[in-house]
N, C-alpha and C positions, 0 to 999 in steps of 0.2 A: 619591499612590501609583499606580503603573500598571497599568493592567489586567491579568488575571490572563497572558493569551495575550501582553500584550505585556513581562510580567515573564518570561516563562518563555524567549521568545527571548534577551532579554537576559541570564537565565543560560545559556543556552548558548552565546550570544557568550565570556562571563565564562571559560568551560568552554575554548571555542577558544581562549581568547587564553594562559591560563597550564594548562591542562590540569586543573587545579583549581582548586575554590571552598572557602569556608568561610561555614558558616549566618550567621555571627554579624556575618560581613562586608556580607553582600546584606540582610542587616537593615537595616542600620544603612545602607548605602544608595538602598535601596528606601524605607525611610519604612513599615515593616511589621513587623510580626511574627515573631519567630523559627519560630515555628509553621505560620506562612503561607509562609516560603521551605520548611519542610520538607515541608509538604505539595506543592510545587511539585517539589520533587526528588522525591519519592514516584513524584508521576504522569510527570515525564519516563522518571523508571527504571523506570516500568511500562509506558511506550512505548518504549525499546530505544534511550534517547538516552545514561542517563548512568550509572551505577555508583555508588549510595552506600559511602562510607566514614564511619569517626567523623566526625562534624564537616561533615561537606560529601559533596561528590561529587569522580569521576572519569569523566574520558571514559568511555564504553563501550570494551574494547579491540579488541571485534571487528568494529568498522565505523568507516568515516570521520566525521567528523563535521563537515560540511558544512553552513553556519548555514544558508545559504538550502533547503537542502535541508529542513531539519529546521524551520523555520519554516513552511514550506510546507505540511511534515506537521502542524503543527499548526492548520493552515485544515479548518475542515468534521471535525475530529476525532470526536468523537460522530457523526456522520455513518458516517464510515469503520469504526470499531468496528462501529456496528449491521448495515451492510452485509456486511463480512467474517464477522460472526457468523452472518447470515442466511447467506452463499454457502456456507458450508464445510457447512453444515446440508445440504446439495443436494448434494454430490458422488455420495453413493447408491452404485455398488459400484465406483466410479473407483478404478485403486489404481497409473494411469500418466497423472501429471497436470505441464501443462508451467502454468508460473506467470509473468506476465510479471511488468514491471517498475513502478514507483512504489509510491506511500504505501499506497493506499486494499490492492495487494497484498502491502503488509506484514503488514500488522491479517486478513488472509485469511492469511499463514503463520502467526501466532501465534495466531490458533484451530482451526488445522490438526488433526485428530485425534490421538492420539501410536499410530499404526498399525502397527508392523515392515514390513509387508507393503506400504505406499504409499511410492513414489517420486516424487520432485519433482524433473522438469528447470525450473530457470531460468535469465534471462542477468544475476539481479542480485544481487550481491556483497554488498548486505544481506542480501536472503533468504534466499542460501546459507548466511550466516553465523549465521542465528534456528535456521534448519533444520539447522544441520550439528552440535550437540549433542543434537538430539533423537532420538527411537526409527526416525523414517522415514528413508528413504535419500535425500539431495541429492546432483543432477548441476548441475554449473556450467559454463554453455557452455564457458566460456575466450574463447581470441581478446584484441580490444582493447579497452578498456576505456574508454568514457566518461566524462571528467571528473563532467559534472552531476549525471548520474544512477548510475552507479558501476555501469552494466550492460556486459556483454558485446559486441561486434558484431565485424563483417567475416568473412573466410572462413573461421576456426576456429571461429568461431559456428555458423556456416552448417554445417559440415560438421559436428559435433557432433549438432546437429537431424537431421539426414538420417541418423544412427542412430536413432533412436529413432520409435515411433508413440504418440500420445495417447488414452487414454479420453475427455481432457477437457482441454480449452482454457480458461486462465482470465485471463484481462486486465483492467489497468484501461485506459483511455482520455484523451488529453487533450480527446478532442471525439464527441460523435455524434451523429447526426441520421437521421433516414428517406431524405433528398435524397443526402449523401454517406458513409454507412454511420459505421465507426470510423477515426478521423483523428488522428493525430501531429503533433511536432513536429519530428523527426526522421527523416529518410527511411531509414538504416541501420540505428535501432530496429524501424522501421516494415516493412520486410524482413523482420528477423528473425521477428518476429510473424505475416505472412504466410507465412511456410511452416511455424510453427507450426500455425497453422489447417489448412493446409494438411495437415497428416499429425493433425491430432485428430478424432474422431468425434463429437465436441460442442464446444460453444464458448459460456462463460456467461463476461459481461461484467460487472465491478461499477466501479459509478460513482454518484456522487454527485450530485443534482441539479444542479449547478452544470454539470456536462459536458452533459446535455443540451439539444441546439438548438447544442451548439458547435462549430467547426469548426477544423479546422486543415489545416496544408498537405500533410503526406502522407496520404495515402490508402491504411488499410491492408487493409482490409476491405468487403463491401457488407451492410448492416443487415440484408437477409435472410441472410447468414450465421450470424447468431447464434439458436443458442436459446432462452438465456435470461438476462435480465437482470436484476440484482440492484441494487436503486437506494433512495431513502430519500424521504419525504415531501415533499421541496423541490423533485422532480422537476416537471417543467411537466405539466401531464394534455394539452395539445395533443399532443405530441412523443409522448408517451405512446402516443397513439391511437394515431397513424402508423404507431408502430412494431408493434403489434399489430399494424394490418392487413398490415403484412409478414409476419407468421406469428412475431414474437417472445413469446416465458412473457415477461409482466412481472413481478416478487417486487417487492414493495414490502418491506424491512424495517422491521420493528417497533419501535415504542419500548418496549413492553412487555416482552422479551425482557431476561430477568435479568441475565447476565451481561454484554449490551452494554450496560445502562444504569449498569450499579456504576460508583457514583462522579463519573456523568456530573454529578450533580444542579451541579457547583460549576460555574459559566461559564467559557468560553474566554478 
């Protein structure tokens, strides 16, 4: 039987290939439990992958569903949860907040407070789409749209941002270090996020141990930019330091924290 994270991709392959599944089918062959796929659909649907019906699932229909993408998100997941749980605890009386793009900033929208009053610019077409039912108001850059990442960029991007000013800056990261700050992979993403910073008055980072010490090729930020960083137990304590003595708040999020651990207990 395959491990739980590497069943769960494989139902959402299942999901991509014919748009539905049935319990009784991925029982039977997975070598498991009818109980054990539904709990598996449970948590993708409590991750914003799939849409239970009788019997099985459906897509989600308000987002793409892109296997590598969604794989991805399920790397470091508990992770992600506790972190976003911890950031959104911090925003304080933020109520103009620009949200970038990736996983670890999906799990920071869907702990997002249900506000009237808070507004959320972002450039990504998932987050638009968590936030665009709920009580707060979602701005979608527009512009062109990246395959991979399903975000926003180019000059309708661009000129979107330059309406607007931030209380608060909140990015994930594919890299960060104290040597070359917050780093991409993407250099058009990586823009866009720079003049994000650029018009916020704070700027709090969450990322996942794994990102730090990492580097990648654009360069969007320098480490003393950021105020505060929001990261999880697997972070390295070297990197750590560094980045203190540049003047960053380190949050370590908590395991203790009720709400990001529900549920956690079952392994990736």
């Amino acid at each position: 039987m395959p491990l739980a994270a590497d069943r769960r991709v494989k139902i959402l392959e299942r999901v991509a290939e014919g748009m539905s599944i049935q319990v009784g089918d991925l029982a039977r062959d997975f070598g498991c439990s009818e109980m054990t796929i539904r709990r598996d659909i449970a948590r993708l649907e409590r991750d914003g992958f799939l849409r239970r019906t009788y019997g099985g699932a459906t897509a989600h229909l308000t987002r793409s569903l892109d296997v590598a993408f969604n794989a991805r998100a399920l790397s470091m997941a508990p992770q992600k949860r506790m972190i976003a749980l911890a950031a959104t605890d911090l925003i304080g009386t933020a109520r103009l907040l620009y949200l970038g793009i990736g996983t670890t900033a999906e799990q920071f929208a869907r702990f997002l407070p249900a506000l009237p009053e808070l507004t959320v610019v972002t450039g990504s077409l998932p987050i638009a789409s968590l936030l665009g039912t709920r009580p707060a108001r979602a701005v979608v850059l527009g512009g062109t749209v990246r395959r991979d990442e399903l975000s926003c960029i180019g000059p309708a991007a661009r000129a979107t941002l330059e309406r607007y000013r931030f209380d608060l800056a909140v990015l994930g990261t594919a890299g960060l270090s104290a040597r070359w700050g917050l780093t991409d992979f993407n250099d058009e993403e990586a823009e866009i996020h720079r003049i994000a910073i650029e018009r916020s008055e704070r700027l709090m980072v969450i990322a996942d141990g794994s990102k730090l010490g990492a580097v990648a090729a654009a360069v969007v930020a320098p480490a003393s930019t950021i105020h505060t960083l929001v990261t999880d137990p697997t972070a390295p304590e070297e990197d750590l330091a560094r980045l203190r003595e540049l003047g960053v708040e380190v949050v370590i999020a908590s395991t203790a924290s009720r709400r990001a651990s529900e549920g956690d207990a079952e392994n990736l």
